[in-house]
ChimeraX commands (.cxc) that place a marker at each C-alpha (Angstrom):
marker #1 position -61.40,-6.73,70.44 radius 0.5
marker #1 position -60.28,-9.07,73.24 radius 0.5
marker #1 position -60.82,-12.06,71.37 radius 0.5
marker #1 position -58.27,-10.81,68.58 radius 0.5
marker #1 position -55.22,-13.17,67.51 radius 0.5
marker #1 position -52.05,-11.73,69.04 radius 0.5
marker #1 position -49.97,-9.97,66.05 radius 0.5
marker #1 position -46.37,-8.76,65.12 radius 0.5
marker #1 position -46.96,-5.50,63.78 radius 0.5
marker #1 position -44.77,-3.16,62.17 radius 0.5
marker #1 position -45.76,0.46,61.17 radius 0.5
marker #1 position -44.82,3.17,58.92 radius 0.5
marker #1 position -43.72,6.27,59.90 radius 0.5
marker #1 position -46.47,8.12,60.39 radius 0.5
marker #1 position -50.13,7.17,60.42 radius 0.5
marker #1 position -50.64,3.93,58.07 radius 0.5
marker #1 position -52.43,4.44,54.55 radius 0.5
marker #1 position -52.11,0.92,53.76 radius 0.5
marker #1 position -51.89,-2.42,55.43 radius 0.5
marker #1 position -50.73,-6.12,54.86 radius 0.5
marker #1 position -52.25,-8.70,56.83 radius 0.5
marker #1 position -49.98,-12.00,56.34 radius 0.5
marker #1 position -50.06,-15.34,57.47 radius 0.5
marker #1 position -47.67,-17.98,58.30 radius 0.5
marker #1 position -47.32,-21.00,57.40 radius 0.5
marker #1 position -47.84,-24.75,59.22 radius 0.5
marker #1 position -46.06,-24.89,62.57 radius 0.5
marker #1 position -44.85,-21.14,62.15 radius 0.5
marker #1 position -46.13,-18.05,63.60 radius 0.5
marker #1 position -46.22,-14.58,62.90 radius 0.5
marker #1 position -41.90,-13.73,63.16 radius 0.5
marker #1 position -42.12,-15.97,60.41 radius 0.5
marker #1 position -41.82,-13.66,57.34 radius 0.5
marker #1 position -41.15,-10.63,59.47 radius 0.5
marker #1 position -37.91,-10.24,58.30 radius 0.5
marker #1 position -38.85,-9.97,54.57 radius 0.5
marker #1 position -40.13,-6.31,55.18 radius 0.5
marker #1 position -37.31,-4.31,54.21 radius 0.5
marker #1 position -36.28,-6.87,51.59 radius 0.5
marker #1 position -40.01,-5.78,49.61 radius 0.5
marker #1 position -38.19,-2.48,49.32 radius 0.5
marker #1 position -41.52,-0.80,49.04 radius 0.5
marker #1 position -41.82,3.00,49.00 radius 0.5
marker #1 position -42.08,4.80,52.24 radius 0.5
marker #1 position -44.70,7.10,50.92 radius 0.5
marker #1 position -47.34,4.44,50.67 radius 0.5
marker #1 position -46.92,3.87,54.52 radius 0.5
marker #1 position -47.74,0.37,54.64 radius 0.5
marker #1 position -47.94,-1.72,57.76 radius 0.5
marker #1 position -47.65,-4.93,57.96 radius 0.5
marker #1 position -49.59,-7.26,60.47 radius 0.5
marker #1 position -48.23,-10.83,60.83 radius 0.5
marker #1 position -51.06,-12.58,63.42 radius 0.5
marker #1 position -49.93,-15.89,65.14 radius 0.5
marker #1 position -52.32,-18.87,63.99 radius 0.5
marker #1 position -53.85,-20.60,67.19 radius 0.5
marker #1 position -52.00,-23.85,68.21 radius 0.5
marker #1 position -54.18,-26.86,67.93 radius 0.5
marker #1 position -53.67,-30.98,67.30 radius 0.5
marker #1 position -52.48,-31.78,63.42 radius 0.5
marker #1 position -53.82,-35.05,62.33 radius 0.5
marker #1 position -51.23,-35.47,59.79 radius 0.5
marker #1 position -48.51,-34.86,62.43 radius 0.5
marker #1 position -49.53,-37.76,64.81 radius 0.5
marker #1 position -52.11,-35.10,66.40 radius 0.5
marker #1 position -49.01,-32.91,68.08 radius 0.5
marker #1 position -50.01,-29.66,69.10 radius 0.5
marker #1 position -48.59,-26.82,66.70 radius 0.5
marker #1 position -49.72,-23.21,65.07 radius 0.5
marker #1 position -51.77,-24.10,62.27 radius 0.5
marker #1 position -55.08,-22.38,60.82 radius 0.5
marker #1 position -56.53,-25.63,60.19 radius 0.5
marker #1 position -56.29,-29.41,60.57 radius 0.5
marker #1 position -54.78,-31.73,57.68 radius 0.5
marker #1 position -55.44,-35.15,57.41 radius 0.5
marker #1 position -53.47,-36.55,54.80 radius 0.5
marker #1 position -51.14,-35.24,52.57 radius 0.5
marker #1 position -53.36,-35.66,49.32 radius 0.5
marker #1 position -54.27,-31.88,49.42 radius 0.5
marker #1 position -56.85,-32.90,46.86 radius 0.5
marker #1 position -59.50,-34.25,49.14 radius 0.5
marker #1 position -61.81,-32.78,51.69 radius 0.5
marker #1 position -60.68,-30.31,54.08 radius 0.5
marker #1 position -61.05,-29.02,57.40 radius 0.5
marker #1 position -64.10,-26.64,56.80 radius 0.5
marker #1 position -64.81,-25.75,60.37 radius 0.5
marker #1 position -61.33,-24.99,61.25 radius 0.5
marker #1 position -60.62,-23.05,57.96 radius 0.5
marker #1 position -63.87,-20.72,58.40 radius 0.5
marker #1 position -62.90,-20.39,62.04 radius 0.5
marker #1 position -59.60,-19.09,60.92 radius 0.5
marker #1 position -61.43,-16.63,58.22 radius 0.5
marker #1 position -63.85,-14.94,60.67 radius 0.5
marker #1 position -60.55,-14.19,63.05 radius 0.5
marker #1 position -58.57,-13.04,59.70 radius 0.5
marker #1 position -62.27,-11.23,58.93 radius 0.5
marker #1 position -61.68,-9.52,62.29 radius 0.5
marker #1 position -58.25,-8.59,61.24 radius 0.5
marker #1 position -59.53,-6.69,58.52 radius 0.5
marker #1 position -62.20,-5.00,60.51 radius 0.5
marker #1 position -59.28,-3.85,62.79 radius 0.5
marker #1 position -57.72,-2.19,60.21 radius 0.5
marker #1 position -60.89,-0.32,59.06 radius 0.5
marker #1 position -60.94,0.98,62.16 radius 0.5
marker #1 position -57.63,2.01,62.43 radius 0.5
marker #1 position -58.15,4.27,59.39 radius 0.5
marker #1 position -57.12,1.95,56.42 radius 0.5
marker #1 position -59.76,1.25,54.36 radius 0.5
marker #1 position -60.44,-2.26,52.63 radius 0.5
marker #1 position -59.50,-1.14,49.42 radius 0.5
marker #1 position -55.88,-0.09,51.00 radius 0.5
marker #1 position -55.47,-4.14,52.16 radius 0.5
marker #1 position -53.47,-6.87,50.77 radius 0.5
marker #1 position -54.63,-10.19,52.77 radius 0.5
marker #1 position -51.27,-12.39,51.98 radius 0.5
marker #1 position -49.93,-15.56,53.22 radius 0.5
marker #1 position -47.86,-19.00,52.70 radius 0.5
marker #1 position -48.62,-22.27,52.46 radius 0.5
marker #1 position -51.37,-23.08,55.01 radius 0.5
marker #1 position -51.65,-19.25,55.35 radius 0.5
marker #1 position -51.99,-18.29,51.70 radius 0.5
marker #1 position -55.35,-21.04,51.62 radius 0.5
marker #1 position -56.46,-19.28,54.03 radius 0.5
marker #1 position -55.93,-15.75,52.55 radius 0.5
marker #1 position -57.62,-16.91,49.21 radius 0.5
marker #1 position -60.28,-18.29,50.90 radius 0.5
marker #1 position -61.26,-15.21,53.01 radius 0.5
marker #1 position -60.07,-12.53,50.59 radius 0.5
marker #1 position -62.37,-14.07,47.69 radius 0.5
marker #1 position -65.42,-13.88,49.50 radius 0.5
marker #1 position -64.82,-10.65,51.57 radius 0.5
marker #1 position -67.50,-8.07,51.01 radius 0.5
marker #1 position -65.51,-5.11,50.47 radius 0.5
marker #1 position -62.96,-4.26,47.98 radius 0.5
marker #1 position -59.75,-5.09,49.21 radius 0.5
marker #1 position -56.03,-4.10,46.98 radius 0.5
marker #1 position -54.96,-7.50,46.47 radius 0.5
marker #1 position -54.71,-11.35,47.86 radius 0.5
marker #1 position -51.08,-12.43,47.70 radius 0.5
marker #1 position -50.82,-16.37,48.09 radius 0.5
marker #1 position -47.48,-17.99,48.31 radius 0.5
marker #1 position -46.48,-21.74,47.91 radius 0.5
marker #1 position -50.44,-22.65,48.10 radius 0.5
marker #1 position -53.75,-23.88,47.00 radius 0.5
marker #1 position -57.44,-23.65,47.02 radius 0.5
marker #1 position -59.38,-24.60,49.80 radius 0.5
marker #1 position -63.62,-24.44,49.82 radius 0.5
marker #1 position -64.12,-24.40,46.09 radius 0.5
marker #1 position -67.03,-26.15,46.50 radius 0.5
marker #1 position -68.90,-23.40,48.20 radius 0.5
marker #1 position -67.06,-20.68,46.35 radius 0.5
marker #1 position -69.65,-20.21,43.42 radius 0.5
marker #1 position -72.05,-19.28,45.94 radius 0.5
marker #1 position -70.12,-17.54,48.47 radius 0.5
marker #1 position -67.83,-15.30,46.01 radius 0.5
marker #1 position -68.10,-11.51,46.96 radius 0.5
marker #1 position -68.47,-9.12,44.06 radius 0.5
marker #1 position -66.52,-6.43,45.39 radius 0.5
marker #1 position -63.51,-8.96,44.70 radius 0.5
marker #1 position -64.57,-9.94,41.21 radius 0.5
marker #1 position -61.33,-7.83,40.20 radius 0.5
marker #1 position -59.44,-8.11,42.57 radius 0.5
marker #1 position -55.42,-8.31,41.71 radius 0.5
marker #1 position -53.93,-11.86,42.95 radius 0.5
marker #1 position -50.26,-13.13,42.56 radius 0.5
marker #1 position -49.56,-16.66,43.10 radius 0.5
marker #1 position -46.32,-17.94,43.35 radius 0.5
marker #1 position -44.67,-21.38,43.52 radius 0.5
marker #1 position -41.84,-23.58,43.97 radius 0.5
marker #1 position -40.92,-26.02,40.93 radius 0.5
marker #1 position -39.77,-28.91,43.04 radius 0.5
marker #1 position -41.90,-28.11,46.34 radius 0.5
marker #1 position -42.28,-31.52,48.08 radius 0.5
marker #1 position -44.94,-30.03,50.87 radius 0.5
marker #1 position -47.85,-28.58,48.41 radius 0.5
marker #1 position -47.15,-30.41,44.90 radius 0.5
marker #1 position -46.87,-27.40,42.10 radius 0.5
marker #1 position -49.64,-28.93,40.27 radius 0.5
marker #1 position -51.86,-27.76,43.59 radius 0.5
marker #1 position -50.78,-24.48,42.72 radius 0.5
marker #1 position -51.88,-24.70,39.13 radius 0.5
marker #1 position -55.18,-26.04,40.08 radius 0.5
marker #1 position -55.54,-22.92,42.40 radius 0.5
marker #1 position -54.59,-20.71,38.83 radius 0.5
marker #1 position -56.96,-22.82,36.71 radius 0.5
marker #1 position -60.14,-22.66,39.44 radius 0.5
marker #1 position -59.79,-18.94,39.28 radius 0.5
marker #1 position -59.35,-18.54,35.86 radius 0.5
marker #1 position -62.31,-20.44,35.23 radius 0.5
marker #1 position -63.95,-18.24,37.62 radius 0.5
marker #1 position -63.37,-15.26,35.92 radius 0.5
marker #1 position -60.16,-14.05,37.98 radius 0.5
marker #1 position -56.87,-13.32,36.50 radius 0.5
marker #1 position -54.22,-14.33,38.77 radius 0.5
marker #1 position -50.62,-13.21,38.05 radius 0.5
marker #1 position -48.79,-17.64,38.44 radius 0.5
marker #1 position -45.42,-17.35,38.92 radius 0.5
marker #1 position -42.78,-20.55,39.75 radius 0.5
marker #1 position -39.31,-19.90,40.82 radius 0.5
marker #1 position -37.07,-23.10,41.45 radius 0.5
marker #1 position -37.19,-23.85,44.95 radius 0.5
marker #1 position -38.83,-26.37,47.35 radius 0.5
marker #1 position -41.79,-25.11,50.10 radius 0.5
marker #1 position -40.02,-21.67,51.16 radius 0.5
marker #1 position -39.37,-18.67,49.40 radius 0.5
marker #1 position -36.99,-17.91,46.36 radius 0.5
marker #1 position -34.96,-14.37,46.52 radius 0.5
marker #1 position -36.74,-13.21,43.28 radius 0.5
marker #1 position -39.91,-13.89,44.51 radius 0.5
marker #1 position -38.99,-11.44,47.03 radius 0.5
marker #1 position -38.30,-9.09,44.69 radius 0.5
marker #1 position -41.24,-9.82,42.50 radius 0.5
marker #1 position -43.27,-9.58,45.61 radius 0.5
marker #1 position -42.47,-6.12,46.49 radius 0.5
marker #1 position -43.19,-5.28,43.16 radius 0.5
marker #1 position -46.53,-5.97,43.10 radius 0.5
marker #1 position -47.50,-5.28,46.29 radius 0.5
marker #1 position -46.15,-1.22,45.05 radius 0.5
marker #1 position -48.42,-1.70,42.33 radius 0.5
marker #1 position -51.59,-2.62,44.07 radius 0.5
marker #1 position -51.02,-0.12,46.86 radius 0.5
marker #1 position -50.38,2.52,44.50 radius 0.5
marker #1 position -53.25,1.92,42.56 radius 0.5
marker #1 position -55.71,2.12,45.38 radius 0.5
marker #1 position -53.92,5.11,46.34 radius 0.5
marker #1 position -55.17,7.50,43.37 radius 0.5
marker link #1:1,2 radius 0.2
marker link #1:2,3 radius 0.2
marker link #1:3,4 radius 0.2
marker link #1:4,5 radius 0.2
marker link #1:5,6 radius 0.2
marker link #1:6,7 radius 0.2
marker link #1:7,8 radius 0.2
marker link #1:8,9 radius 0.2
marker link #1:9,10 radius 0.2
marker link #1:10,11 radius 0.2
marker link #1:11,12 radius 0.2
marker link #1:12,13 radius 0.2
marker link #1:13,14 radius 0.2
marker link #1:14,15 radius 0.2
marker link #1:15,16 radius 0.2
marker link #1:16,17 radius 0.2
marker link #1:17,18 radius 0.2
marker link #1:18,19 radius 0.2
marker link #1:19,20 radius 0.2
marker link #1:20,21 radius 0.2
marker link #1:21,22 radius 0.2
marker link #1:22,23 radius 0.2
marker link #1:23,24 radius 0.2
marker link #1:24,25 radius 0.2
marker link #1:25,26 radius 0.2
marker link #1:26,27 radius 0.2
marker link #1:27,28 radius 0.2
marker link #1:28,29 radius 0.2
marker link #1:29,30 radius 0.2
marker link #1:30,31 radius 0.2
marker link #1:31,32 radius 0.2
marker link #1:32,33 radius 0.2
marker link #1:33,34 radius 0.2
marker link #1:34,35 radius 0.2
marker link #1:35,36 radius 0.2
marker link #1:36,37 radius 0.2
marker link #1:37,38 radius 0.2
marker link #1:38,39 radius 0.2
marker link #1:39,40 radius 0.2
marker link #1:40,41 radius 0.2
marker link #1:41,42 radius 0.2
marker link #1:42,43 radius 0.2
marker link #1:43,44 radius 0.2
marker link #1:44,45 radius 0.2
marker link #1:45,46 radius 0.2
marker link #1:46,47 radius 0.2
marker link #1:47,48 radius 0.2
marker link #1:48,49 radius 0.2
marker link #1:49,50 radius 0.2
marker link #1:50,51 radius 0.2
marker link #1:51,52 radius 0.2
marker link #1:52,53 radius 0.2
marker link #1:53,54 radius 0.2
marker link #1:54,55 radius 0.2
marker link #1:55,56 radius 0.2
marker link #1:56,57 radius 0.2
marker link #1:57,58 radius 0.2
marker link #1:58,59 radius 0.2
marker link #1:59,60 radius 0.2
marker link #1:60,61 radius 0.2
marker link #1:61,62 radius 0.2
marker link #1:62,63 radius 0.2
marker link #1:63,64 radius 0.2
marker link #1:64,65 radius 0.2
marker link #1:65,66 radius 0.2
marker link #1:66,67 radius 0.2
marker link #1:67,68 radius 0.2
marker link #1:68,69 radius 0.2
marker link #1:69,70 radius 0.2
marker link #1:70,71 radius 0.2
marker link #1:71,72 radius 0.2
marker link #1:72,73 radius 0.2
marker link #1:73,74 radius 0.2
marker link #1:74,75 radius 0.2
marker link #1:75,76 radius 0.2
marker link #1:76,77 radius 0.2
marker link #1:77,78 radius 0.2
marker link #1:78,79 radius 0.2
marker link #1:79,80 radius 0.2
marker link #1:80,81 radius 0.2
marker link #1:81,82 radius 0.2
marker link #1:82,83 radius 0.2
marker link #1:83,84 radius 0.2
marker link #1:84,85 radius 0.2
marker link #1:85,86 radius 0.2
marker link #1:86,87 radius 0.2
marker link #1:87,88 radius 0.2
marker link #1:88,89 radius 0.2
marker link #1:89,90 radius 0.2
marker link #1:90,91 radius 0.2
marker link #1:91,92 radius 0.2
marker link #1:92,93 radius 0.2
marker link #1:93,94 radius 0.2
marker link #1:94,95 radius 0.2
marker link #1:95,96 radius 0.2
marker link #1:96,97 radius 0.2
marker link #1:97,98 radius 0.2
marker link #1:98,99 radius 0.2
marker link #1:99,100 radius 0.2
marker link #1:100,101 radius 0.2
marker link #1:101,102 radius 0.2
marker link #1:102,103 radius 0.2
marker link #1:103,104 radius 0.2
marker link #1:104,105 radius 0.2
marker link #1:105,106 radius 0.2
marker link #1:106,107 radius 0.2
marker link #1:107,108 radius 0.2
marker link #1:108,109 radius 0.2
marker link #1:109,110 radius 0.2
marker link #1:110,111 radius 0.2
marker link #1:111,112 radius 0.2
marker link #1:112,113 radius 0.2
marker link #1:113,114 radius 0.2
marker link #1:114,115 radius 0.2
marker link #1:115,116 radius 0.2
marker link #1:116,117 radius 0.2
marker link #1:117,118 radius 0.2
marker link #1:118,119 radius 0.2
marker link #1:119,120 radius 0.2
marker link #1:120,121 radius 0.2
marker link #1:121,122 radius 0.2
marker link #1:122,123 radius 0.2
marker link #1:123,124 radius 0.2
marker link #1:124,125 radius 0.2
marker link #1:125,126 radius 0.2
marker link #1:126,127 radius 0.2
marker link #1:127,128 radius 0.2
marker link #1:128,129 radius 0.2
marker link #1:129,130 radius 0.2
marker link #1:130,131 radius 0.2
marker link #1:131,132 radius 0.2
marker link #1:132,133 radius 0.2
marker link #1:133,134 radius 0.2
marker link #1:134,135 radius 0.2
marker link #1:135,136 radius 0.2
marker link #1:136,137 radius 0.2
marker link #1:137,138 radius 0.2
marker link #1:138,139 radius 0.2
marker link #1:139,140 radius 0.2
marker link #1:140,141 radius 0.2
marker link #1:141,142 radius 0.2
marker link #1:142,143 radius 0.2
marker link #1:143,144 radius 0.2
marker link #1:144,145 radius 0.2
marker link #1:145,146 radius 0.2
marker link #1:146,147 radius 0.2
marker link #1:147,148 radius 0.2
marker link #1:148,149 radius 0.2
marker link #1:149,150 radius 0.2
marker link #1:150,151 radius 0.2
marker link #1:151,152 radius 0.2
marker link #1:152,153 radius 0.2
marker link #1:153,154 radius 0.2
marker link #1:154,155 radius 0.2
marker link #1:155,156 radius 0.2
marker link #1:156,157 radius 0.2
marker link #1:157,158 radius 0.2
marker link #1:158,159 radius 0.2
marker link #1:159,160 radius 0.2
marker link #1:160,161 radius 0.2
marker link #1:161,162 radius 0.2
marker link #1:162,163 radius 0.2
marker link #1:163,164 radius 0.2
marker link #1:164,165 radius 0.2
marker link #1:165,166 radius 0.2
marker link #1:166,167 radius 0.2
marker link #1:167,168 radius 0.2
marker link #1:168,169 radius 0.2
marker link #1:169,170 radius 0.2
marker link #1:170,171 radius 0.2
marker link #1:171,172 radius 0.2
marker link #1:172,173 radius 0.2
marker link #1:173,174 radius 0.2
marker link #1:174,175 radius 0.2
marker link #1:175,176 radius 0.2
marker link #1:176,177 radius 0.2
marker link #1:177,178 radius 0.2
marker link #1:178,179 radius 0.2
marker link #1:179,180 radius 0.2
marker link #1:180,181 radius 0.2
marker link #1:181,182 radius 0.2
marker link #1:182,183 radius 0.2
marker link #1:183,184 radius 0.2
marker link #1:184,185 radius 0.2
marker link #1:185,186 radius 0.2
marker link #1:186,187 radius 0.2
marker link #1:187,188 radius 0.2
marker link #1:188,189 radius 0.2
marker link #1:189,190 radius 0.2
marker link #1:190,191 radius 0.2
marker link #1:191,192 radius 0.2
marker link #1:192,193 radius 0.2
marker link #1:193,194 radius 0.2
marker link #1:194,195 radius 0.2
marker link #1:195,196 radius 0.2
marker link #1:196,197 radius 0.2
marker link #1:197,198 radius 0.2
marker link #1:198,199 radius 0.2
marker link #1:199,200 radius 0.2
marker link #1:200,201 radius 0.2
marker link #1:201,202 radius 0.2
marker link #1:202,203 radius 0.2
marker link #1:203,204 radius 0.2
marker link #1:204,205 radius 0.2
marker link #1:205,206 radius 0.2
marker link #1:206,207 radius 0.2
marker link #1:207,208 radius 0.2
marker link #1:208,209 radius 0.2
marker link #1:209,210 radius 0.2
marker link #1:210,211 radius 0.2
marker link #1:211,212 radius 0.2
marker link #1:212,213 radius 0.2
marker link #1:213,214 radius 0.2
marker link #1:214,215 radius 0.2
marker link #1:215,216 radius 0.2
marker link #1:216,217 radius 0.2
marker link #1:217,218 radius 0.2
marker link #1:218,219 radius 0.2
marker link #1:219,220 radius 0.2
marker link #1:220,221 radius 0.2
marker link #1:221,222 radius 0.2
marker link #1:222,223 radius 0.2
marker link #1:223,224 radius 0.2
marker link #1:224,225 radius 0.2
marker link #1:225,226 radius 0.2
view
């Protein structure tokens, strides 16, 4: 467990029956969206806790190679093109090890929303669509696909099913909206159906998404929890 990434936590009272695993964003870390917790307004009874790991800090191309939190590198800012496979699948396995953590710990997949933003949310697709057991949900926020290429071969069945909200800005000048709808469209096409929702902002996060957030996340944890 040593090898871990550091994490904000914060727990329910009482023992946890769920748990969101969420990841920051580019040059964040894991405070990032800790203060949206009581904003999601979620019922106490479901007990969730949330688990906000800080990204490793490594050299960003696309930032003149300056050292910074980031699951992956970025090249350009054409989002379309080739990414940075070995980072992004060494980011998965520690996220993978996340989840593991959390079996442990007495929440079972099926009780876990993998979530995240931007650089985060890739990253939270990516994993959560290939992970081998069921998990409640993938929430991806301000985002876009990463590793199609491999996912028609690497897709888990457990996750056939799996609920996913995606959610973007209209004028976001950091990951273009019509990334977003290419994310929607590559999972539709795949046999997913992803809940696509836009709210007029640029790359951060819109007070009804907030809400609309918190919404869903009740409705996935309290589905797993019959």
């Amino acid at each position: 467990m040593s090898s871990l990434l550091p994490c904000v936590e914060i727990d329910p009272v009482g023992a946890a029956h769920a748990a969101v695993i969420w990841l920051h964003g580019l040059g964040a870390d894991g405070h990032d969206f800790e203060p949206i917790v009581p904003e999601l307004r979620l019922p106490k009874h479901l007990r969730v806790r949330f688990v906000f790991p800080h990204a490793p800090s490594i050299p960003v191309t696309l930032n003149g190679g300056y050292v910074m939190p980031a699951w992956y590198d970025i090249a350009e800012v054409d989002l379309r093109r080739r990414h940075d496979e070995a980072g992004i699948r060494r980011s998965a396995a520690q996220v993978e090890a996340l989840l593991a953590r959390e079996v442990a710990r007495g929440v079972p997949a099926s009780r876990i929303v993998l979530a995240g933003f931007s650089q985060g949310g890739a990253i939270a697709l990516f994993c959560g669509l290939r992970h081998r057991e069921r998990l409640a949900g993938i929430l991806a926020l301000s985002t876009y696909l990463v590793g199609e290429d491999s996912l028609d071969a690497e897709r888990s069945p457990a996750n056939a099913e799996v609920p996913i909200f995606l959610a973007h800005g209209s004028f976001d000048p950091m990951v273009a909206l019509s990334r977003g709808e290419a994310a929607r469209d590559a999972l539709i096409a795949r046999g997913w159906t992803p809940e696509f929702r836009t709210y007029p902002m640029p790359h951060s996060v819109h007070p009804q998404e907030i809400v609309d957030v918190g919404q869903w996340l009740t409705r996935v944890l309290a589905a797993e929890s019959r």
